[in-house]
N, CA and C of each residue as an Amber inpcrd file, in Angstrom:
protein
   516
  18.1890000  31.0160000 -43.9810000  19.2900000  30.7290000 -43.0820000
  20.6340000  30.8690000 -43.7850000  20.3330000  30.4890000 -45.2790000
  21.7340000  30.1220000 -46.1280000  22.4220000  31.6760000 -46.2980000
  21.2620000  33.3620000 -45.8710000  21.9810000  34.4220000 -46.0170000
  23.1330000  34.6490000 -44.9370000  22.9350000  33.7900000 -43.3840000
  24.0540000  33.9500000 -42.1490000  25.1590000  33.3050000 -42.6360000
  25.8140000  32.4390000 -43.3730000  26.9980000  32.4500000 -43.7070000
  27.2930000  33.1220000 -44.9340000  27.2440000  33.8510000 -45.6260000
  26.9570000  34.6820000 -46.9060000  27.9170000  35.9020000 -46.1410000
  28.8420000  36.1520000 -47.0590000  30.3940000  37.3050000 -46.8840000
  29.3480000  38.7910000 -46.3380000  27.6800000  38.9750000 -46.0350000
  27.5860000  40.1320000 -45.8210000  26.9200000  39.7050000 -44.2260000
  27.1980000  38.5180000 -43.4370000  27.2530000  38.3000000 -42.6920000
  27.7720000  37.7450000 -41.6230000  28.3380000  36.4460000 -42.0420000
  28.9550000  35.6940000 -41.3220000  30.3460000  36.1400000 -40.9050000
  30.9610000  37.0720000 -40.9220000  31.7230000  37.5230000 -40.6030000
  31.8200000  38.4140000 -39.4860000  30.6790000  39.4020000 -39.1650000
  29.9860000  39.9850000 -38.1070000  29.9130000  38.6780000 -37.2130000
  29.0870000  37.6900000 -37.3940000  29.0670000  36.6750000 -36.6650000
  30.3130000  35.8600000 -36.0140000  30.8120000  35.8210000 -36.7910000
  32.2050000  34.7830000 -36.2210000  33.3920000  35.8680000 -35.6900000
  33.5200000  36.9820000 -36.1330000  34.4210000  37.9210000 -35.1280000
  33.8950000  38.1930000 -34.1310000  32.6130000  38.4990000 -34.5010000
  32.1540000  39.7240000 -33.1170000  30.9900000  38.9150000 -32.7320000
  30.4780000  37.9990000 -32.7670000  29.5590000  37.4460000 -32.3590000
  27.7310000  38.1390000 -32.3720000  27.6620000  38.6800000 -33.5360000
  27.1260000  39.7850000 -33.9040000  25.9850000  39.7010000 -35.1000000
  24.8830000  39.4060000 -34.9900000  23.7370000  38.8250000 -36.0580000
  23.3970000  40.1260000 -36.5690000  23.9070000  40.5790000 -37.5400000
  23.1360000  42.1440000 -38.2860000  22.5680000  41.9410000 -39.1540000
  20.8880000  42.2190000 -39.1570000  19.6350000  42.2590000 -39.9920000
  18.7110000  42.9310000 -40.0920000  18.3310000  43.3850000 -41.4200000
  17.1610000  44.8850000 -41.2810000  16.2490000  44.2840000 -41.1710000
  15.9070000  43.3980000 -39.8030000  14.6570000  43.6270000 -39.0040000
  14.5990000  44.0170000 -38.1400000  13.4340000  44.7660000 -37.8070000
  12.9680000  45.5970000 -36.2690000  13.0790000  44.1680000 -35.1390000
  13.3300000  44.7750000 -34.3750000  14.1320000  43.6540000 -32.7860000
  12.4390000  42.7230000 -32.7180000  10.9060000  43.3190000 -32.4850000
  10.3430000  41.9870000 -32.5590000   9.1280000  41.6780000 -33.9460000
  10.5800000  41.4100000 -34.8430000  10.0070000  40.8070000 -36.1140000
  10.2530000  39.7300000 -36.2110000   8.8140000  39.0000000 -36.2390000
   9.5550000  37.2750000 -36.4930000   9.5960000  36.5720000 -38.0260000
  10.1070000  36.0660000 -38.1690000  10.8450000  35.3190000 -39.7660000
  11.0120000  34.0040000 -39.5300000  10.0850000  33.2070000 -39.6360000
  10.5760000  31.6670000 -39.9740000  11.6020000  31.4920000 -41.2440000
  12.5210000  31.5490000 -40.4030000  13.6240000  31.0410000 -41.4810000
  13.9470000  29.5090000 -41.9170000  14.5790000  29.4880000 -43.3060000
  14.4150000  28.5250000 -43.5820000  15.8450000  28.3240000 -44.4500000
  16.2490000  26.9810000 -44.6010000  17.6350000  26.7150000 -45.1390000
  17.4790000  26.3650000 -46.3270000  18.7130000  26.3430000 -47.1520000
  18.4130000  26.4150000 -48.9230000  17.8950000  24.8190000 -49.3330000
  18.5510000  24.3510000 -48.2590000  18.0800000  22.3730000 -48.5470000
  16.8030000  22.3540000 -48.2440000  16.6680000  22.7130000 -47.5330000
  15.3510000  22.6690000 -47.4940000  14.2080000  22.9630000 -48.3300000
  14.5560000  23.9850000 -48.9400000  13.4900000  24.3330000 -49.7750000
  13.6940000  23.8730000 -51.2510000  14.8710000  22.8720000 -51.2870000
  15.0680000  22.3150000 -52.6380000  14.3130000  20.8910000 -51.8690000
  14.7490000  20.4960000 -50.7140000  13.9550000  19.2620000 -50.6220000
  11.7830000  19.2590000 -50.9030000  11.4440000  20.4620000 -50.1050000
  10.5690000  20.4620000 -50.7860000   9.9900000  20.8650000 -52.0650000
  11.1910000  21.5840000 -53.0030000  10.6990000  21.1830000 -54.2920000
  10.7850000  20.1470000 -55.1250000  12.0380000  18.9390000 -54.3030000
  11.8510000  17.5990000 -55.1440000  10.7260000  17.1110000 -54.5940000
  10.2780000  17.1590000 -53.1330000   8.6160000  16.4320000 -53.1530000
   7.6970000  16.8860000 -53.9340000   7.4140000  18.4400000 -53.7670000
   6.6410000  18.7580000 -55.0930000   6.5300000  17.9960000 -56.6960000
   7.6740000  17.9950000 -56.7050000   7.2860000  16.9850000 -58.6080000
   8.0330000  15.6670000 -58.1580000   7.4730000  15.0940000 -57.1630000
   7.7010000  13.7790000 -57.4690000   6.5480000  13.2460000 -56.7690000
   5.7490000  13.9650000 -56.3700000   4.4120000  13.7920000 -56.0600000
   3.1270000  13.8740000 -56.7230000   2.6160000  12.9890000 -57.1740000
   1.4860000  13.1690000 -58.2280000   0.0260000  13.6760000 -57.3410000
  -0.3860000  12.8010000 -56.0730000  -1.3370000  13.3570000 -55.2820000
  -0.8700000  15.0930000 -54.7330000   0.0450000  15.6190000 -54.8830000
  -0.0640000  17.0690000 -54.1880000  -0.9180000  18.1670000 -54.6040000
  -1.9490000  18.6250000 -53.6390000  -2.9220000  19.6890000 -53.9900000
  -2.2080000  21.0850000 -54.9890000  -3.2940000  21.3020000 -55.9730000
  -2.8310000  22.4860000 -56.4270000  -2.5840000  23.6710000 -55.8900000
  -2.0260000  24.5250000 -56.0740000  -1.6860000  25.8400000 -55.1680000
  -0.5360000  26.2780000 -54.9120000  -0.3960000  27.3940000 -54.0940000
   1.1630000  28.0860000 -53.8260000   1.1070000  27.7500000 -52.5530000
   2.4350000  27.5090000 -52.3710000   2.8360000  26.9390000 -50.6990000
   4.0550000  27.7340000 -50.4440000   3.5930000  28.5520000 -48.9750000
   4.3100000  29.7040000 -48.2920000   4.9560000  28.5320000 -47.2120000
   6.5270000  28.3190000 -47.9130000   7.0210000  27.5140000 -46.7120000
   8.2250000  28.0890000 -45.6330000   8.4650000  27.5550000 -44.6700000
   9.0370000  28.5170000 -43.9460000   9.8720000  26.8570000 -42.6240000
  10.5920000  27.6890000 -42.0250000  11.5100000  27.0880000 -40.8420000
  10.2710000  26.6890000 -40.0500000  10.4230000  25.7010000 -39.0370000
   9.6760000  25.2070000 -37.8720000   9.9450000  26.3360000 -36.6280000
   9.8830000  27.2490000 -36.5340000   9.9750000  28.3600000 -35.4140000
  10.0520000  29.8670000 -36.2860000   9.4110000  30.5160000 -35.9070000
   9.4170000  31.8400000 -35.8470000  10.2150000  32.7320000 -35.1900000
  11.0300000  33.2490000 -35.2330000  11.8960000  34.0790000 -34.3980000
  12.2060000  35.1840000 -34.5570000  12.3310000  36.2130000 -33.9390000
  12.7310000  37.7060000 -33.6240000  14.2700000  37.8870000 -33.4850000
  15.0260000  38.9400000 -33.6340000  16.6190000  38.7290000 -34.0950000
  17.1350000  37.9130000 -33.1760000  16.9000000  38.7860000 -31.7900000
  17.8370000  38.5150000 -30.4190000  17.3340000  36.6820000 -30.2690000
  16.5650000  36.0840000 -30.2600000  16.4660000  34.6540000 -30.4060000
  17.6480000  33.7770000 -32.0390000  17.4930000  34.7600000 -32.7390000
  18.4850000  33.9650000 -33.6270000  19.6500000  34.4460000 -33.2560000
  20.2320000  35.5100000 -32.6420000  21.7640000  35.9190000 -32.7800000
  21.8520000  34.2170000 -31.3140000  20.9410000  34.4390000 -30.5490000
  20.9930000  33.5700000 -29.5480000  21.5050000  32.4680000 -29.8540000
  20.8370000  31.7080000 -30.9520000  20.6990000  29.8630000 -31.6610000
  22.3430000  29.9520000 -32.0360000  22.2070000  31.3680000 -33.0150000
  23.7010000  31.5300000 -34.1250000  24.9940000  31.5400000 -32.9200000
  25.4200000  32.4060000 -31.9500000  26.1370000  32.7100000 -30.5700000
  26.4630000  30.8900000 -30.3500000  25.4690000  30.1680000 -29.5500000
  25.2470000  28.5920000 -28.8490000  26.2610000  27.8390000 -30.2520000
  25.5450000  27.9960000 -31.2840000  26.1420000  27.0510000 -32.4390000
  28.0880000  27.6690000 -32.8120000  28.0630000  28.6120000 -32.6000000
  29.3340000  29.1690000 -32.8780000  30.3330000  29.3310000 -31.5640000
  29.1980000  28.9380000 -30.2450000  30.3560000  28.9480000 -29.5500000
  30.7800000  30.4160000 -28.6310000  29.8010000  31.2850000 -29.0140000
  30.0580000  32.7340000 -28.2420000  28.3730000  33.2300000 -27.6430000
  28.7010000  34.1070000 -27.2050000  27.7290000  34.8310000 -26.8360000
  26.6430000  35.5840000 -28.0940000  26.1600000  35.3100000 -28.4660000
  25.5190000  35.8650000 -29.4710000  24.8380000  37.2870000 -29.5090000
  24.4750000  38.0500000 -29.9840000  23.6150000  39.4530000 -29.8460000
  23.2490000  40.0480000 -31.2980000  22.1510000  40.4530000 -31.6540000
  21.3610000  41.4790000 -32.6340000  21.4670000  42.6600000 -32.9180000
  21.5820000  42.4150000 -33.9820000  22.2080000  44.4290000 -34.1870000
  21.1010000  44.4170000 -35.3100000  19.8230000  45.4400000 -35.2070000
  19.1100000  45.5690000 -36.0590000  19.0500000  46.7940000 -36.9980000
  19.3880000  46.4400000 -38.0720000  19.7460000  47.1490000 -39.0790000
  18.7970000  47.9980000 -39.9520000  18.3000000  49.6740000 -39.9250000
  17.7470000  50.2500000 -40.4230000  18.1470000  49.5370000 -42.5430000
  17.1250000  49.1870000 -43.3510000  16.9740000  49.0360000 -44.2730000
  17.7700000  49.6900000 -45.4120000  18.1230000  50.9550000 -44.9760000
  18.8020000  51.8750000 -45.7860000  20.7200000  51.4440000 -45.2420000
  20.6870000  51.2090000 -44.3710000  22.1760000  50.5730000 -43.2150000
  22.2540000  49.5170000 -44.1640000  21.6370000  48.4110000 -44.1480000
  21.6690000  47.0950000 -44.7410000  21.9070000  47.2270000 -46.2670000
  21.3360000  48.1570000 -46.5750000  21.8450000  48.3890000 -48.1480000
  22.5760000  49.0390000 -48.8610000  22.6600000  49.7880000 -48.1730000
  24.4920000  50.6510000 -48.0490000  25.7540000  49.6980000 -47.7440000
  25.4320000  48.8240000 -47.1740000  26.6750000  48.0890000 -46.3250000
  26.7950000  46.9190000 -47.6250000  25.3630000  46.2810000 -48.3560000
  25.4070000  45.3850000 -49.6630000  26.0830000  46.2130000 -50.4120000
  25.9850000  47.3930000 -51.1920000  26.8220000  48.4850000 -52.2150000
  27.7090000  48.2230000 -52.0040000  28.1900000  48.3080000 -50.5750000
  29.4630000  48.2940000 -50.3530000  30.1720000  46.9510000 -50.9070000
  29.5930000  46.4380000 -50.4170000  30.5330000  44.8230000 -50.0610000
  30.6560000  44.9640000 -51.7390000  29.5120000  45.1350000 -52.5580000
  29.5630000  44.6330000 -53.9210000  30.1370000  45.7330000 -55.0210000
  30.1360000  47.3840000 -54.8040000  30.5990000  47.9680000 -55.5730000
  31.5450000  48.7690000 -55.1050000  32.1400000  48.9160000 -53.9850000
  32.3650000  49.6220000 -53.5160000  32.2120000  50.8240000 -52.8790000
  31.0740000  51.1830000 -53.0240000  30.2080000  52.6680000 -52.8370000
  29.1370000  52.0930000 -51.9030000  29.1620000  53.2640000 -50.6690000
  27.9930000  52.9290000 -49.6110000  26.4250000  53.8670000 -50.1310000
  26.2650000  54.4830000 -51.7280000  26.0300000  55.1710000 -52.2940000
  24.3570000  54.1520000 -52.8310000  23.3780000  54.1380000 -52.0890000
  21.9540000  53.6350000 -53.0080000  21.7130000  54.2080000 -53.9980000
  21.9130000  53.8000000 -55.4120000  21.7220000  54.4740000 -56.1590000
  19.9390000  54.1170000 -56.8100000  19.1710000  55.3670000 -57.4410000
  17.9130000  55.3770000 -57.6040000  18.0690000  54.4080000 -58.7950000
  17.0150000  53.0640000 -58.7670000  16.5340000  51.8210000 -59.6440000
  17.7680000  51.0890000 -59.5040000  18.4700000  51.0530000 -58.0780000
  19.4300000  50.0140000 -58.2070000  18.6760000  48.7310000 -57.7170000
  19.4590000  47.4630000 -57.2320000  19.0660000  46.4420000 -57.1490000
  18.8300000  47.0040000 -55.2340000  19.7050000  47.5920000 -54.8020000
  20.3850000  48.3770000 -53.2780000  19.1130000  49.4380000 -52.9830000
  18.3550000  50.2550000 -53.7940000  17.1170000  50.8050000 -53.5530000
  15.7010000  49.5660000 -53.4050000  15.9870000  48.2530000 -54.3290000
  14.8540000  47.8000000 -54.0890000  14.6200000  47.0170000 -53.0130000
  16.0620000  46.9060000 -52.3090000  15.8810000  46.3500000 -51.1480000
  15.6950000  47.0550000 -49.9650000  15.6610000  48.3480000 -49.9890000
  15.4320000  49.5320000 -49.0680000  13.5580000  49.0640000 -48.8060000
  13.2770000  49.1870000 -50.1030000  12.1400000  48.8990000 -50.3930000
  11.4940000  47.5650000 -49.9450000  11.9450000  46.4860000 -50.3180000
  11.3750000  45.0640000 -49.6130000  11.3170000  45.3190000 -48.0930000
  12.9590000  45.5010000 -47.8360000  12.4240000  45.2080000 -45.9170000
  11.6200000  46.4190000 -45.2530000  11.8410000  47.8250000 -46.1200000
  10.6940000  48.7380000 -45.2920000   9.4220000  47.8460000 -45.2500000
   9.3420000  47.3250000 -46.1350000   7.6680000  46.6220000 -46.4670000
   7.8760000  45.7760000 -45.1860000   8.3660000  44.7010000 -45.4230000
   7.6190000  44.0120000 -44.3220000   8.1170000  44.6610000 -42.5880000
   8.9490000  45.5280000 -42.1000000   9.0720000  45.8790000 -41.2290000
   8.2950000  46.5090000 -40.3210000   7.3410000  47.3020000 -41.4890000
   5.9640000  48.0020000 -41.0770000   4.5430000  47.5590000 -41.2710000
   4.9370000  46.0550000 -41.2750000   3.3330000  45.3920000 -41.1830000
   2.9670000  44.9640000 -39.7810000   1.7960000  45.2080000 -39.0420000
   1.2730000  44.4930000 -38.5490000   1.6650000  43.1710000 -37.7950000
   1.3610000  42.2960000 -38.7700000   1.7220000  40.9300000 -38.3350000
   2.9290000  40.5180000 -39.5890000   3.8960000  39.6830000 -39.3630000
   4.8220000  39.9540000 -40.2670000   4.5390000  38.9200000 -41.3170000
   4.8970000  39.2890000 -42.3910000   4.5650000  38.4340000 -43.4880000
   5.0530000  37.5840000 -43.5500000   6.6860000  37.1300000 -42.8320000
   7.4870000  36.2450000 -43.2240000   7.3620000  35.2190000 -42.1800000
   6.4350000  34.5630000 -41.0570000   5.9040000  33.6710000 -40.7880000
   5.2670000  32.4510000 -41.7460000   5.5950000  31.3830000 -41.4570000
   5.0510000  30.3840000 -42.2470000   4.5160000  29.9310000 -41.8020000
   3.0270000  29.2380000 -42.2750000   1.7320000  28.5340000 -41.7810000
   2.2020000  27.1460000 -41.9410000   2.6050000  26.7140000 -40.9430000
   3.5300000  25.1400000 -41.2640000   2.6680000  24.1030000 -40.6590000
   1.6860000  24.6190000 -40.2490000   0.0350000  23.5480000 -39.9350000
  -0.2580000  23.5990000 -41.0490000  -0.5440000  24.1050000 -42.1050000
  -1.0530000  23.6500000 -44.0610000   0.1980000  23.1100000 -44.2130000
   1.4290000  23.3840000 -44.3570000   2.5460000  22.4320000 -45.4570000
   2.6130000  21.2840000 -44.4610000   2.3700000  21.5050000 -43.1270000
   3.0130000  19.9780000 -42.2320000   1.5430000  19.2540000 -43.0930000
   0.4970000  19.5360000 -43.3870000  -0.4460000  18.9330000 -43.4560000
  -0.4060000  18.0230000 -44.8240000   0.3910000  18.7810000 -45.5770000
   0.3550000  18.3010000 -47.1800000   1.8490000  17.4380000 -47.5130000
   2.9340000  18.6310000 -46.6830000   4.8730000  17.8240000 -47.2810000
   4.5470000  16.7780000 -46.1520000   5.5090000  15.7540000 -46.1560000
   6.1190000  14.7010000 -45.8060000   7.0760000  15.4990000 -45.1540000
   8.2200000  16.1440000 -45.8590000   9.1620000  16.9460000 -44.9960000
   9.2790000  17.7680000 -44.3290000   9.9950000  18.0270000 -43.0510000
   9.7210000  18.5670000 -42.3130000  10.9590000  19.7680000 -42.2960000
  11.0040000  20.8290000 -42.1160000  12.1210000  22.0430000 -42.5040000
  12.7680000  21.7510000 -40.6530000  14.0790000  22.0970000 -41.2140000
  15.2360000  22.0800000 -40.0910000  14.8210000  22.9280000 -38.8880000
  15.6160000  22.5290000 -37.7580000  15.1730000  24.6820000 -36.9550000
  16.5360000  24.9110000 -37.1210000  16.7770000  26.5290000 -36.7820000
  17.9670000  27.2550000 -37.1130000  18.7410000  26.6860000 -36.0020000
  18.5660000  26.1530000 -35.0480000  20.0740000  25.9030000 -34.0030000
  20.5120000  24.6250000 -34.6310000  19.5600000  23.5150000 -35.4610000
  20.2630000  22.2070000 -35.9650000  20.9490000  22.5020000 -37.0110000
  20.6400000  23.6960000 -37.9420000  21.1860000  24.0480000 -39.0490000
  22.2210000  24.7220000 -38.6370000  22.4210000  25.5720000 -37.7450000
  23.5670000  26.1590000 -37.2240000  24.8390000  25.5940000 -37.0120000
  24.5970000  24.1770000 -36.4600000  25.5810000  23.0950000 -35.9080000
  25.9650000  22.9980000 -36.9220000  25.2220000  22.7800000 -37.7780000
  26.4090000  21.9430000 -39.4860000  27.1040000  22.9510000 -39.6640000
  27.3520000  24.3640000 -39.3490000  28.2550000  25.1500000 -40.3650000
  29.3580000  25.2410000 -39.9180000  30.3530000  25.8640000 -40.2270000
  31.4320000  25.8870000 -39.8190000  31.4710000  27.3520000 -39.6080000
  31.9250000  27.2220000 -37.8550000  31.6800000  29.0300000 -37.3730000
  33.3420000  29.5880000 -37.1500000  34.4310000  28.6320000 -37.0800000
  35.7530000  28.7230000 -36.9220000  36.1850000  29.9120000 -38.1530000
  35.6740000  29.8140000 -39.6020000  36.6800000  30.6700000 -40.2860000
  35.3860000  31.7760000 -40.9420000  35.5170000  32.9450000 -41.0690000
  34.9520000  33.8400000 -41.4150000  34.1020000  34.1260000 -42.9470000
  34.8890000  32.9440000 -43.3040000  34.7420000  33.7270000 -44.8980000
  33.5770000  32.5900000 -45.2080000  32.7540000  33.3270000 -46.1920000
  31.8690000  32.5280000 -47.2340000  31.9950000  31.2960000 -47.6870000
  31.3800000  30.4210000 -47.5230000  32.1850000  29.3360000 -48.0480000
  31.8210000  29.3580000 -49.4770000  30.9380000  29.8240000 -50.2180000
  30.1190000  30.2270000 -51.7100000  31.1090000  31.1860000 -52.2970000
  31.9370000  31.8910000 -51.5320000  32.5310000  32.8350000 -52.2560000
  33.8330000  32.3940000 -53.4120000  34.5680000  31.4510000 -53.3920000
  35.5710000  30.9480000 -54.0620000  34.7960000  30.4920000 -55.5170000
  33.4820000  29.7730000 -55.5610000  32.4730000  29.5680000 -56.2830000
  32.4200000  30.3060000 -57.1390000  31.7140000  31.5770000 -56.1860000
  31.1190000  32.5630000 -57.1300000  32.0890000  33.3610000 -58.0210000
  32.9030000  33.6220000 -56.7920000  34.2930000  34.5370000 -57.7020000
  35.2740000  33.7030000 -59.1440000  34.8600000  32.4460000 -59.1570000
  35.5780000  31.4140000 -59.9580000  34.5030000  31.7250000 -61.1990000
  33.3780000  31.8020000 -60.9600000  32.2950000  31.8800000 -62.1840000
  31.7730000  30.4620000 -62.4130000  32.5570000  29.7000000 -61.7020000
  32.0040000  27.7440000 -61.6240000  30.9360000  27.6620000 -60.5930000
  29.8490000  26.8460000 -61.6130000  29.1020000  26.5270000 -60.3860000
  28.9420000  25.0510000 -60.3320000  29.9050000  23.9870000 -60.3980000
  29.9960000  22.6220000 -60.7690000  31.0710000  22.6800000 -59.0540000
């Protein structure tokens, strides 16, 4: 969730009311917020009974774009809509934001993401669903849905709120 306010989105969003993501229109993605997944890694080690294993955790809903531009639109106050972004679009437009060049260059970081979302775009059933009948079964915590997480942000000003951060080199 924490990538929709992030300078290669939230800005599409809050001008134009406009969710752009290289997923195919019905790919669903339980999304999930960054607290969240730090809250369930403080249950993880502060839990001595927790079963061994890897835990695929994910948002309480599954959703396809046009349902999130929907949640994102309601929380911000506009009409919301999906613009689904061919993989090679989405990573041209990252170059951009970050080097200036809409240019994928071969073994960049911008090719391997060509690469991730082709992958899951052309599966079957999508990978990025979370089985939240096993983690509801094991966490205590329960992950946000995207329209409650939506409400907390602030949809009034465009910019990143991480970006002053990052560009400072402080992360205190």
């Amino acid at each position: 969730m924490d990538n929709m306010i992030r300078s290669w989105s939230k800005p599409s969003i809050v001008n134009s009311g406009i969710f752009a993501y290289p997923a195919k229109p019905d790919l669903k993605i339980s999304w999930i917020c960054l607290d969240d997944v730090a809250a369930d890694m403080v249950e993880a080690l502060q839990r001595d009974n927790l079963p061994d294993g890897h835990y695929a955790i994910g948002g309480p809903e599954a959703l396809v774009g046009d349902q999130v531009a929907e949640r994102l639109g309601e929380a911000a106050g506009k009409e919301g809509a999906f613009n689904s972004l061919t993989p090679v679009e989405f990573a041209s437009n990252m170059s951009l934001l970050v080097t200036g060049s809409v240019e994928v260059q071969p073994h960049s970081v911008y090719r391997g993401m060509v690469s991730f979302y082709r992958f899951y775009n052309v599966q079957d059933l999508s990978p990025l669903i979370a089985d939240n009948a096993k983690t509801d079964a094991i966490f205590n915590f329960k992950p946000t849905s995207l329209i409650d997480w939506a409400k907390r942000q602030d949809w009034s000003d465009p910019t990143d709120p991480a970006l002053a951060i990052r560009m400072s080199g402080s992360m205190s």
